[in-house]
C-alpha positions as a Python dict, from the first residue, in 0.01 Angstrom:
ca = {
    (1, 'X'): (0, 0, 0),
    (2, 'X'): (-342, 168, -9),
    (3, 'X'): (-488, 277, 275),
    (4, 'X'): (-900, 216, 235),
    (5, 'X'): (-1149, 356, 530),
    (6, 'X'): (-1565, 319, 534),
    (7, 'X'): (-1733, 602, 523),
    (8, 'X'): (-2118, 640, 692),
    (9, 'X'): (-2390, 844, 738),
    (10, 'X'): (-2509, 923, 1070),
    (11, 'X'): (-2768, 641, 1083),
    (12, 'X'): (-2408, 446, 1034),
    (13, 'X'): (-2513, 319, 656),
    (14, 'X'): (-2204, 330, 440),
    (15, 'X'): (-2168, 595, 142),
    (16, 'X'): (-1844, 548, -1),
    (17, 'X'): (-1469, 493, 59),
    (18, 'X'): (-1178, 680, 134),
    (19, 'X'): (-855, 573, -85),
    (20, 'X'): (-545, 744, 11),
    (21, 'X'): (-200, 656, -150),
    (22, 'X'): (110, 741, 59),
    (23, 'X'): (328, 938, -174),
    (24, 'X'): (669, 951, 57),
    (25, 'X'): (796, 1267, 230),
    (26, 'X'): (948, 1644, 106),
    (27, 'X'): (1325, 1522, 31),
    (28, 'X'): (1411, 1908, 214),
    (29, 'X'): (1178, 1927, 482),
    (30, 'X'): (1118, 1586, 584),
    (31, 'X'): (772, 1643, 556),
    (32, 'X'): (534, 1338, 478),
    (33, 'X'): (353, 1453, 167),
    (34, 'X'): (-7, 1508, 98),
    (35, 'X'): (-137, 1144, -9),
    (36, 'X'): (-326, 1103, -342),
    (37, 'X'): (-683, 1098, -280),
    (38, 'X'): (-996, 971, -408),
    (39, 'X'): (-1362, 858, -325),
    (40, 'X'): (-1516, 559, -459),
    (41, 'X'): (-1869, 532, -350),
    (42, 'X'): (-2081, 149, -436),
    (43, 'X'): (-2382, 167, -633),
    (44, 'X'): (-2705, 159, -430),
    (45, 'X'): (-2862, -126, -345),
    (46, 'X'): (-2517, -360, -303),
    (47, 'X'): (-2427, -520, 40),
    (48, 'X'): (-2142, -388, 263),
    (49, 'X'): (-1920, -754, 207),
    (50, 'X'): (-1987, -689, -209),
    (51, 'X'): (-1885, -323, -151),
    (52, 'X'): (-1532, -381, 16),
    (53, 'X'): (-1440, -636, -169),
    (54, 'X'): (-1488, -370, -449),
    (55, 'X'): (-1309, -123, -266),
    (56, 'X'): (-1012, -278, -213),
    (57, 'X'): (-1006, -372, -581),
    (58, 'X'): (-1003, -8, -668),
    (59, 'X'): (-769, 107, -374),
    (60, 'X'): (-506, -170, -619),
    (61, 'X'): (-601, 25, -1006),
    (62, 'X'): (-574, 372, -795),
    (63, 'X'): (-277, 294, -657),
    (64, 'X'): (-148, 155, -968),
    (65, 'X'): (-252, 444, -1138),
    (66, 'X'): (-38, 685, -881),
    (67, 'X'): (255, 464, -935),
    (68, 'X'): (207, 453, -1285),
    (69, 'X'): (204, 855, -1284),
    (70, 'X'): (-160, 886, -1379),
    (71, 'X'): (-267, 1092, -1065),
    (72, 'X'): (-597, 1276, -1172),
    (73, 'X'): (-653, 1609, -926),
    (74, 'X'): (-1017, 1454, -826),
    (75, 'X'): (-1130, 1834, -750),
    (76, 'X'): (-1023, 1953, -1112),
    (77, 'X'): (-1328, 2042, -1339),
    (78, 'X'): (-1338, 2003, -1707),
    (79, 'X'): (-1432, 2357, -1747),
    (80, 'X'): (-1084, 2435, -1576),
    (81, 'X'): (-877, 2184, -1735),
    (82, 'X'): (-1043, 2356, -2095),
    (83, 'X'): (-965, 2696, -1994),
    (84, 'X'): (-596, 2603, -1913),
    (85, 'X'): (-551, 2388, -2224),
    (86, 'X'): (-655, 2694, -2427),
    (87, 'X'): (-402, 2926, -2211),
    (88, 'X'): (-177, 2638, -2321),
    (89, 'X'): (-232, 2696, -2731),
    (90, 'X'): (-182, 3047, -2711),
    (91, 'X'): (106, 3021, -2560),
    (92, 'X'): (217, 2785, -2794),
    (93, 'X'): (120, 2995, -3078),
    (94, 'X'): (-257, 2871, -3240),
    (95, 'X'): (-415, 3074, -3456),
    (96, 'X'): (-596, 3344, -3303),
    (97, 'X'): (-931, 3266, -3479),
    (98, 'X'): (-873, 2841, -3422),
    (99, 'X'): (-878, 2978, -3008),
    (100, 'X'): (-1209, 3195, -3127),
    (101, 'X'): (-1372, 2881, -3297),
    (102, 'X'): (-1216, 2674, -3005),
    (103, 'X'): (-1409, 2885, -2699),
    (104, 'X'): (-1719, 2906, -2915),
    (105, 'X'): (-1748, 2546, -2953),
    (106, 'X'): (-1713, 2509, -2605),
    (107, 'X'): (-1978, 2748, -2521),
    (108, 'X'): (-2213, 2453, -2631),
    (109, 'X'): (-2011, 2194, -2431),
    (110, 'X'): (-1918, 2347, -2106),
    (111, 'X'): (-2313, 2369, -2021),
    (112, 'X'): (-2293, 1932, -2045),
    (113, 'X'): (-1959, 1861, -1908),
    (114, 'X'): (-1757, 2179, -1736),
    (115, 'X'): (-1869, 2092, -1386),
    (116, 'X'): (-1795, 1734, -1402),
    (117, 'X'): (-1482, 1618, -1268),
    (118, 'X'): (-1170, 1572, -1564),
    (119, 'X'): (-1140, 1216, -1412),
    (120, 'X'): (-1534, 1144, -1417),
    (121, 'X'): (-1602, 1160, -1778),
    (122, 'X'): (-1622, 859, -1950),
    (123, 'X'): (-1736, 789, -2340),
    (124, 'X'): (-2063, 746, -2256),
    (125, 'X'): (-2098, 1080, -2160),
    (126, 'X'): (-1945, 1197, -2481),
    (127, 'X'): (-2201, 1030, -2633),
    (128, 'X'): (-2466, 1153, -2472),
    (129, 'X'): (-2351, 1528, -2576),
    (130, 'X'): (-2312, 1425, -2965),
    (131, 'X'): (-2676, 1282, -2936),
    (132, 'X'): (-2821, 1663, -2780),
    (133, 'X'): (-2590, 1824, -2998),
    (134, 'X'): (-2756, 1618, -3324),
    (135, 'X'): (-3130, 1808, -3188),
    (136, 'X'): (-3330, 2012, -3417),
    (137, 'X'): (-3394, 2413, -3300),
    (138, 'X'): (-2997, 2402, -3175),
    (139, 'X'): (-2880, 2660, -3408),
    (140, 'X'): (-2748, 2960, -3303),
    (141, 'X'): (-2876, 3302, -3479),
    (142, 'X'): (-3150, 3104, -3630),
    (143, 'X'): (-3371, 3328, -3667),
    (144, 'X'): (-3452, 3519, -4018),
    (145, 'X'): (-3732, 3770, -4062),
    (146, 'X'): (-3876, 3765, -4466),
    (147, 'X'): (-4064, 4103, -4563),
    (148, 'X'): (-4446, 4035, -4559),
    (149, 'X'): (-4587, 4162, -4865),
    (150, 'X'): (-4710, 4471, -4690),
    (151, 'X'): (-4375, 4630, -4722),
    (152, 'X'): (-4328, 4754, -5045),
    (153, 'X'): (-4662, 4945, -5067),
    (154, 'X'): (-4545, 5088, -4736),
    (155, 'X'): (-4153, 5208, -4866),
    (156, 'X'): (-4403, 5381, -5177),
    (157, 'X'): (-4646, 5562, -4915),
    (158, 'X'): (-4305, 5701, -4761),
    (159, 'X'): (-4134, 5760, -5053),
    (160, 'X'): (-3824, 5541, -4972),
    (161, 'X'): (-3612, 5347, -5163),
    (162, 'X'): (-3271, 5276, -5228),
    (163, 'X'): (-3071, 5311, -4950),
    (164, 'X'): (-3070, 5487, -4648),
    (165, 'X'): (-2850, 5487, -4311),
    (166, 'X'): (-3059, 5439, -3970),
    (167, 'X'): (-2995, 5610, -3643),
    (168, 'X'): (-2670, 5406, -3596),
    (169, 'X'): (-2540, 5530, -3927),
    (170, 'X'): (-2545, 5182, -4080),
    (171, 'X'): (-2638, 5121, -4415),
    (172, 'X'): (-3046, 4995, -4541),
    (173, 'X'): (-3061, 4845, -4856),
    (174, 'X'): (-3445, 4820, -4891),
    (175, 'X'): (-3430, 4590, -5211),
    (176, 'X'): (-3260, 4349, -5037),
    (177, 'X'): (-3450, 4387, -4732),
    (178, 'X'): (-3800, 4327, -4915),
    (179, 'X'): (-3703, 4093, -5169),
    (180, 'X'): (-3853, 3823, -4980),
    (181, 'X'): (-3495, 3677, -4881),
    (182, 'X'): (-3426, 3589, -4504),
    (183, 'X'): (-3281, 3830, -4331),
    (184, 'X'): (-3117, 3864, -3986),
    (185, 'X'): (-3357, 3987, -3716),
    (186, 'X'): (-3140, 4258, -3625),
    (187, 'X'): (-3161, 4402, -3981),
    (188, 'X'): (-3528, 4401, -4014),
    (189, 'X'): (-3614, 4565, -3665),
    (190, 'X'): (-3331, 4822, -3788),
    (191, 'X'): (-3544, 4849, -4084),
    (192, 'X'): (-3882, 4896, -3868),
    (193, 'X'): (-3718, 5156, -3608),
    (194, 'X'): (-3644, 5343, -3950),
    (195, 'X'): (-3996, 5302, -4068),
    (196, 'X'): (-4162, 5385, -3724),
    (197, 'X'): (-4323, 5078, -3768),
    (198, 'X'): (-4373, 4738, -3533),
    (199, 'X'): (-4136, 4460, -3649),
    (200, 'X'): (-4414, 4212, -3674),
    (201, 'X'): (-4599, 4456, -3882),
    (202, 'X'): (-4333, 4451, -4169),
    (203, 'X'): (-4178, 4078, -4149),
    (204, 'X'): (-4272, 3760, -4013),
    (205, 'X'): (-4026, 3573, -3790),
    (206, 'X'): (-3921, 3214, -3876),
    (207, 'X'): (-3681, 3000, -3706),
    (208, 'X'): (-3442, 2771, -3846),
    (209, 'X'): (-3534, 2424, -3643),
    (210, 'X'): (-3283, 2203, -3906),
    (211, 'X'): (-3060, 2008, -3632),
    (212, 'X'): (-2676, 2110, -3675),
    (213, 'X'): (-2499, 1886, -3967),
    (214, 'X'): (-2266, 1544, -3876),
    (215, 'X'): (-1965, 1771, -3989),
    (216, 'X'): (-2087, 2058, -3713),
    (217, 'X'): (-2095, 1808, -3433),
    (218, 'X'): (-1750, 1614, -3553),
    (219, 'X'): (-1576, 1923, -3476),
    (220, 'X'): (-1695, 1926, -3156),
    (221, 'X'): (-1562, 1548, -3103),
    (222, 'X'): (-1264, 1689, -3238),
    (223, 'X'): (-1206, 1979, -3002),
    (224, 'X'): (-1276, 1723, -2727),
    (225, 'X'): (-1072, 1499, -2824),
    (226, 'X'): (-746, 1733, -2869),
    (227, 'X'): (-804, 1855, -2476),
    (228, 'X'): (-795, 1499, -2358),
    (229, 'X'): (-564, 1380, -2543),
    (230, 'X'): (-376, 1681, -2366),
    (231, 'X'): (-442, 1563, -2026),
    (232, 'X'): (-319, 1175, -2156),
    (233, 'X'): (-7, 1346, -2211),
    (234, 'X'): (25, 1534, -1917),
    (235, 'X'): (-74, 1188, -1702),
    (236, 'X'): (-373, 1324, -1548),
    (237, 'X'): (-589, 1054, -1715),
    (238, 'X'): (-523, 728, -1825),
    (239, 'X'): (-632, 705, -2117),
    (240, 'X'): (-904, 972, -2378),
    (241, 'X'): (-1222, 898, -2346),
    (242, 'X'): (-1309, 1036, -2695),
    (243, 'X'): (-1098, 786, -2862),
    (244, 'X'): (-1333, 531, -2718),
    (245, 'X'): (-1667, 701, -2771),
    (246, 'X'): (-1863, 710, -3125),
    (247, 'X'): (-1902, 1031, -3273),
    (248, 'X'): (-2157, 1104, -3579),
    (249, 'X'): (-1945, 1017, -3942),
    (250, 'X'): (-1778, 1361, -4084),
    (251, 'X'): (-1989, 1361, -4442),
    (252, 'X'): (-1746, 1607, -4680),
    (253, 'X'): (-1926, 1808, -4884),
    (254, 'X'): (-1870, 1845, -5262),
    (255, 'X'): (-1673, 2198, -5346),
    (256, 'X'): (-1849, 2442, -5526),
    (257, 'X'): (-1708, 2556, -5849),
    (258, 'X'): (-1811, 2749, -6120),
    (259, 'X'): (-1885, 2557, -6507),
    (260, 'X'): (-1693, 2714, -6795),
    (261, 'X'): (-1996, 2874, -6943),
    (262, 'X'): (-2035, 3032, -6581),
    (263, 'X'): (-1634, 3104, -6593),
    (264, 'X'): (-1679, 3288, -6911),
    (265, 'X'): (-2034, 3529, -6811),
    (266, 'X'): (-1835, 3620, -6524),
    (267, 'X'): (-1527, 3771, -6687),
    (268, 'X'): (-1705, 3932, -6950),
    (269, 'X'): (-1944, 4084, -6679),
    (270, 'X'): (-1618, 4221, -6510),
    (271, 'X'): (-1498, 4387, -6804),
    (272, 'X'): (-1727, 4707, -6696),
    (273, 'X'): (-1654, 4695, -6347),
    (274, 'X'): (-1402, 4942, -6124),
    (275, 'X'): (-1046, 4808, -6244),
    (276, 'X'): (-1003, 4700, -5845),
    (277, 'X'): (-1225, 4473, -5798),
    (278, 'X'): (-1186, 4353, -6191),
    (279, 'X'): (-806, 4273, -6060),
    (280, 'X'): (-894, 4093, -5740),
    (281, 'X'): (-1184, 3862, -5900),
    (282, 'X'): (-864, 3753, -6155),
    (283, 'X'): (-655, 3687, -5939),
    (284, 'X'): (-868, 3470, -5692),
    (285, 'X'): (-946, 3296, -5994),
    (286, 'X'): (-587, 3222, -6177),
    (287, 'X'): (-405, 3198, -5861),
    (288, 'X'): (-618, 2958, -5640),
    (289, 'X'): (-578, 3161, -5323),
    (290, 'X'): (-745, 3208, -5027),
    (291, 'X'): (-942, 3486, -4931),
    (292, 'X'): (-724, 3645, -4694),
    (293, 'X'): (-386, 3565, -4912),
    (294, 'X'): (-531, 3818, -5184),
    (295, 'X'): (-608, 4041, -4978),
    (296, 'X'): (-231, 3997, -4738),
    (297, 'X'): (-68, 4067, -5111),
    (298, 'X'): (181, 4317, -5102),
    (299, 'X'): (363, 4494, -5348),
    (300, 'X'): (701, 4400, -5256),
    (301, 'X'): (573, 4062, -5276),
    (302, 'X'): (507, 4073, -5686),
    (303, 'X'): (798, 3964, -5901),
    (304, 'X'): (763, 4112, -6203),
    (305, 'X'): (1013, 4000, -6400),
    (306, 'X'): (940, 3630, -6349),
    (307, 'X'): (584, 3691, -6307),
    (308, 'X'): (458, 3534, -6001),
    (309, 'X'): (408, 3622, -5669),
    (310, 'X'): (510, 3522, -5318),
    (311, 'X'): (255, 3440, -5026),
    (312, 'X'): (367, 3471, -4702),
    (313, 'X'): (100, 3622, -4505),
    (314, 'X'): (-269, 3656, -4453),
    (315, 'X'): (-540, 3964, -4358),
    (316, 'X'): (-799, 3883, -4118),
    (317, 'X'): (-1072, 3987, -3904),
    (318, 'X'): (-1183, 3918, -3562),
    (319, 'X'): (-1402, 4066, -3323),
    (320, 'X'): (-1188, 4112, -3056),
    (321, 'X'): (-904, 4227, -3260),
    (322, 'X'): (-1054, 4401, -3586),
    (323, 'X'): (-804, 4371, -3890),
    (324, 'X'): (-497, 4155, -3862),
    (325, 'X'): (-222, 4051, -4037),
    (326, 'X'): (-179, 3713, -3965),
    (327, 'X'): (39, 3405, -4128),
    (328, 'X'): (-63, 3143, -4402),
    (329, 'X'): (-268, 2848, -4263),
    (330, 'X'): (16, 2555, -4273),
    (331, 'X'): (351, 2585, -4336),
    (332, 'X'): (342, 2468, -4714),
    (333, 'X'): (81, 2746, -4756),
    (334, 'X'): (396, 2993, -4806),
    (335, 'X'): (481, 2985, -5183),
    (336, 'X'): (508, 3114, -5487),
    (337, 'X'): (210, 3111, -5738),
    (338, 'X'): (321, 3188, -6159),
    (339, 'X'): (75, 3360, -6280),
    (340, 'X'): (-56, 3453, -6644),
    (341, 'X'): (78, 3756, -6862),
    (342, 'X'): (-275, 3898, -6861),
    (343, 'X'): (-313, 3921, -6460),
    (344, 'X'): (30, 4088, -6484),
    (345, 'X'): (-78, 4336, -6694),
    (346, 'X'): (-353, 4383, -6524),
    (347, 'X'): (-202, 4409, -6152),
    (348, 'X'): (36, 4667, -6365),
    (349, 'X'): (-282, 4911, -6485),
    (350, 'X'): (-446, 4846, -6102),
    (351, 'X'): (-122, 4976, -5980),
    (352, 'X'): (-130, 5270, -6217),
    (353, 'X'): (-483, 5336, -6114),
    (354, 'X'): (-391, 5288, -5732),
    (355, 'X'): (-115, 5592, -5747),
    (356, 'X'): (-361, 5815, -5919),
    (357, 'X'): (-604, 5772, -5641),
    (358, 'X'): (-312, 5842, -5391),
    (359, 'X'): (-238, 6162, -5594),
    (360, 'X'): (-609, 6274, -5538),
    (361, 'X'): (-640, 6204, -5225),
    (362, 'X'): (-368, 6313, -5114),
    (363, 'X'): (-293, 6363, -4730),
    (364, 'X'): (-642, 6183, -4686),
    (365, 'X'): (-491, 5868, -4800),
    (366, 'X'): (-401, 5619, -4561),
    (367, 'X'): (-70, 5449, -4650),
    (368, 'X'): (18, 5087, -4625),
    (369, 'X'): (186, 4797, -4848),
    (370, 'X'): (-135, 4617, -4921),
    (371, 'X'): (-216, 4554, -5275),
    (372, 'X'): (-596, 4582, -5230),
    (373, 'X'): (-685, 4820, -4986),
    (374, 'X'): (-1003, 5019, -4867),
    (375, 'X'): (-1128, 5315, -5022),
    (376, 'X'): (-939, 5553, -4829),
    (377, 'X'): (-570, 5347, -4826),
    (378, 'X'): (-495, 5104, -4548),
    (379, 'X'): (-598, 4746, -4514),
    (380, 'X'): (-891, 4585, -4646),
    (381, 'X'): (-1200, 4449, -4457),
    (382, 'X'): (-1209, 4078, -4507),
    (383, 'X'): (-1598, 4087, -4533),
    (384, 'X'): (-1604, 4349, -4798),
    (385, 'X'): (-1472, 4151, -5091),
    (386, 'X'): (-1782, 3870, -5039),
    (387, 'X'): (-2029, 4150, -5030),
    (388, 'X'): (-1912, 4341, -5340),
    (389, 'X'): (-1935, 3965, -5504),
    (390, 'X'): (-2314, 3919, -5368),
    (391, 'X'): (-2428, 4259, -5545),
    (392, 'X'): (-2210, 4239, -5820),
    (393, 'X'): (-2378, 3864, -5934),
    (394, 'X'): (-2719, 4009, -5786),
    (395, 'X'): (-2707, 4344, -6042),
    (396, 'X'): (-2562, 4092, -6353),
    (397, 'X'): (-2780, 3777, -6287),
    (398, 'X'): (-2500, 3529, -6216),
    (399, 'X'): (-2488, 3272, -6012),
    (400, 'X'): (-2404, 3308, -5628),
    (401, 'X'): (-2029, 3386, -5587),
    (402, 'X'): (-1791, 3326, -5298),
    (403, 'X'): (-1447, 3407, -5317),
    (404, 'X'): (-1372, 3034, -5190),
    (405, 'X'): (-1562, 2917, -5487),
    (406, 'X'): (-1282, 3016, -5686),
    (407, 'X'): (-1007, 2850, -5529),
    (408, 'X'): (-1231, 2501, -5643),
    (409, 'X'): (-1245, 2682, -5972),
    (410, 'X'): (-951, 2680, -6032),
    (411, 'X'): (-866, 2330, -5920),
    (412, 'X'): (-1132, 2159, -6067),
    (413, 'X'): (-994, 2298, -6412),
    (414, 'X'): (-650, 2221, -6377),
    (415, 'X'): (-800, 1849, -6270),
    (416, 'X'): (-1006, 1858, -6606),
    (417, 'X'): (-673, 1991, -6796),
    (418, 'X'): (-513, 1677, -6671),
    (419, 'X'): (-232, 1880, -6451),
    (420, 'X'): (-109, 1614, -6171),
    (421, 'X'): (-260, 1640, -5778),
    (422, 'X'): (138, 1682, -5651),
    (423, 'X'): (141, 2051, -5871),
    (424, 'X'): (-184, 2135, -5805),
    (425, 'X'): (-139, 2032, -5400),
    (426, 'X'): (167, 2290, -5432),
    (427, 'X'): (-58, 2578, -5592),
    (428, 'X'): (-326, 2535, -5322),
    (429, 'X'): (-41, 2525, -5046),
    (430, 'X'): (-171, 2216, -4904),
    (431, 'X'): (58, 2046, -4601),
    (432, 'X'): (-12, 1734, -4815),
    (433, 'X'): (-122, 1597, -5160),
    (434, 'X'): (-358, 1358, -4946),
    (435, 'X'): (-512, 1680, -4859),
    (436, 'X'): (-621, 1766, -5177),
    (437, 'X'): (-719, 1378, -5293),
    (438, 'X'): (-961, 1418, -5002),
    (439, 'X'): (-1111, 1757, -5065),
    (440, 'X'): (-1135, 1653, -5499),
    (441, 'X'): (-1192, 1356, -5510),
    (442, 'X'): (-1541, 1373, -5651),
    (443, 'X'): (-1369, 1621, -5916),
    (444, 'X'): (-1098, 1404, -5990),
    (445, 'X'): (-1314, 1118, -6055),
    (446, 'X'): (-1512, 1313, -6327),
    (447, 'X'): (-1225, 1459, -6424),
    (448, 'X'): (-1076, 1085, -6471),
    (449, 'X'): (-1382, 1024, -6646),
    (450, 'X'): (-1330, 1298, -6919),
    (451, 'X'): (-948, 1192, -6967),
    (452, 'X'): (-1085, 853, -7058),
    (453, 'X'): (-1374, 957, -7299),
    (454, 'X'): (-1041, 1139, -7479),
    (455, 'X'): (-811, 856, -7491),
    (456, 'X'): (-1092, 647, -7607),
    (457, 'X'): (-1191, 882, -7889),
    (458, 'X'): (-808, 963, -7994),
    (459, 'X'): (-736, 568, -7999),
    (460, 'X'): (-1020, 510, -8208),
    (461, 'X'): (-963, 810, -8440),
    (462, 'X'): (-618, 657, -8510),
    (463, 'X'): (-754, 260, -8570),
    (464, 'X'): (-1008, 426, -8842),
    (465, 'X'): (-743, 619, -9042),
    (466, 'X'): (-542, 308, -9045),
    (467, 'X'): (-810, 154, -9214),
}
């Protein structure tokens, strides 16, 4: 049983109570055991009759609780529990950059919660978090600088355009920078230090005060959630408080994809361009891939004869680790991907190109087995494909590309052509063809829409020449 004793101040008014739970003795030594602990204190203003009665109720759920197997370590801080359950996913091999977005994430959170007690927190401090989180002026890097007008009249004066490096060696590109665009801080007081000019003399500072979206502040329920539901498992709560609190609704966005007429400017306008990045645009656009999948490609991995190619791994950048090879995102993401006899041919002159370059280069040429490489040989920079895409639809006036934008390409025409979600769920290397119903839905409804407009029009057609 329970063992409950008063605790008081020295003017002898009672704070809280001490509940200790025998938990038997060392079966080698003999040794009683340390008890399980804990301190319930009453809320101020009850009587001391109210208050034990209390206290003997809890002593009962504690002790229940021990029994049970639920013993919470009262001293044990979210903030350590978090770091441990992070040491915990390594180990059990997450993805490098799902720890990254994991510990960033939890920058916000730790502030709130990390020196409350694992045991304390209770959905209506969950709550509490989502509600600060939902703020406006809570966005990180918020702040743009747009070139006053000022600025071009001063690049004339100097005689600078173009681009230039600064004193870092890093690259200006003054019409982007006085465009009138936003532009990260950093970049324009690189652009003033170049100048010799004040910042505030050249741009004017904004900040972005929009609060962060529902779907920002759901993945912070969900990130919660996963390191309680941790500590459920490992009995050091009874039950997850996230599952009981109420986090903002997760609104999914529409994908972006490019219209047909948009499909067809940008494949003409990449008839003139180098033959690599020609290649690589095709084949983020026939093959559905991700990013990093192109750019993981390797030559061993292209089967000519049967035309496709295999996907088994995935280039990446972090911070902390530069370029990385890393695998696909699920399991089901491994596969193989048929692909059309023009990309083949295509991949077959890029690889023709690719071994002249080696031939010039010569010792200067950095070997590897990547398809798409840098300049120089090696691997890729993960970054360097979306930038090429923002100047090449900047210089040819198309519409803002993103490599991911052509993955929902892709999709959203094979939806139109009337291909079924289980073949299209395998192209995409979804875990699931529920995950692709939930990320096209709103395409496969107008897509459902256009299949019926046909039917209509061929059933018709047929009743009129009957008649």
């Amino acid at each position: 049983m329970a063992s409950i004793q008063a605790r008081r101040n020295k003017d002898g008014v009672l704070i809280s109570y001490s509940i200790r739970v025998y938990k038997g003795r060392d079966p080698e030594t003999g040794k009683q055991l340390k008890p399980y602990a804990t301190t319930w204190r009453p809320p101020q203003g009850w009587g001391e009759k109210r208050a034990e009665r209390e206290a003997r109720r809890q002593a009962v759920l504690f002790e229940k609780q021990c029994r049970d197997g639920f013993c919470p370590e009262e001293k044990q801080t979210f903030a350590a529990y978090a770091e441990y359950f992070l040491r915990l996913k390594e180990r059990t091999g997450t993805k490098h950059l799902t720890l990254l977005h994991y510990r960033q994430c939890l920058d916000r959170i730790l502030p709130k919660l990390g020196h409350k007690k694992l045991a304390d927190i209770r959905p209506q401090h969950l709550n509490q978090l989502y509600e600060e989180l939902a703020a406006p002026g809570l966005r990180k890097d918020s702040e743009r600088a747009v070139a006053r007008p000022e600025l071009e009249q001063i690049l004339k004066e100097k005689g600078v355009s173009g681009r230039i490096l600064d004193e870092e060696g890093k690259e200006l590109r003054w019409d982007a920078i006085k465009s009138g665009k936003r532009i990260r801080v950093s970049t324009a007081e690189r652009a003033a230090r170049a100048l010799g000019l004040p910042v505030d003399s050249l741009f004017v500072i904004t900040r972005d005060m929009r609060p962060l979206g529902s779907r920002t502040v759901a993945n912070f329920h969900t990130i919660l959630s996963a390191i309680f539901s941790e500590a459920e498992r490992e009995m050091l709560l009874p039950y997850n408080p996230a599952r009981r609190a109420t986090p903002p609704k997760k609104m999914n966005g529409t994908p972006n994809y490019y219209q047909m007429g948009d499909v067809g400017k940008i494949l003409c306008a990449l008839e003139t361009e180098p033959i690599k990045w020609r290649t690589m645009v095709q084949l983020l656009l026939v093959s559905g891939c991700r990013r990093g999948e192109v750019l993981g490609l390797k030559w061993g991995k292209i089967d000519w004869e049967n035309q496709q190619i295999y996907i088994d791994s995935t280039l990446l950048y972090a911070r902390d680790k530069g370029i990385y090879e890393g695998s696909p995102k699920t399991r089901d993401s491994v596969r193989y991907i048929k692909l059309p006899e023009q990309t083949m041919a295509l991949l077959r002159e890029y690889r023709a190109w690719q071994e002249e370059q080696k031939r010039v280069l010569g010792e200067e040429w950095e070997e590897s087995e990547f398809v798409f490489t840098a300049e120089g040989g090696g691997p890729m920079h993960p970054s360097h494909l979306g930038n090429w895409l923002n100047r090449f639809s900047e210089r040819r006036g198309l519409p803002h590309l993103n490599p991911h934008a052509f993955r929902h390409t892709m999709t959203s025409l094979l939806f139109f052509s009337g291909v079924d979600s289980v073949s299209i769920s395998r192209r995409l290397g979804h875990s699931s063809v529920s995950t692709t119903t939930n990320i096209y839905s709103h395409v496969m409804e107008q897509a459902e829409s256009k299949i019926r407009d046909c039917v209509a029009d061929v059933l018709l057609s047929i009743r009129e020449e009957e008649e």
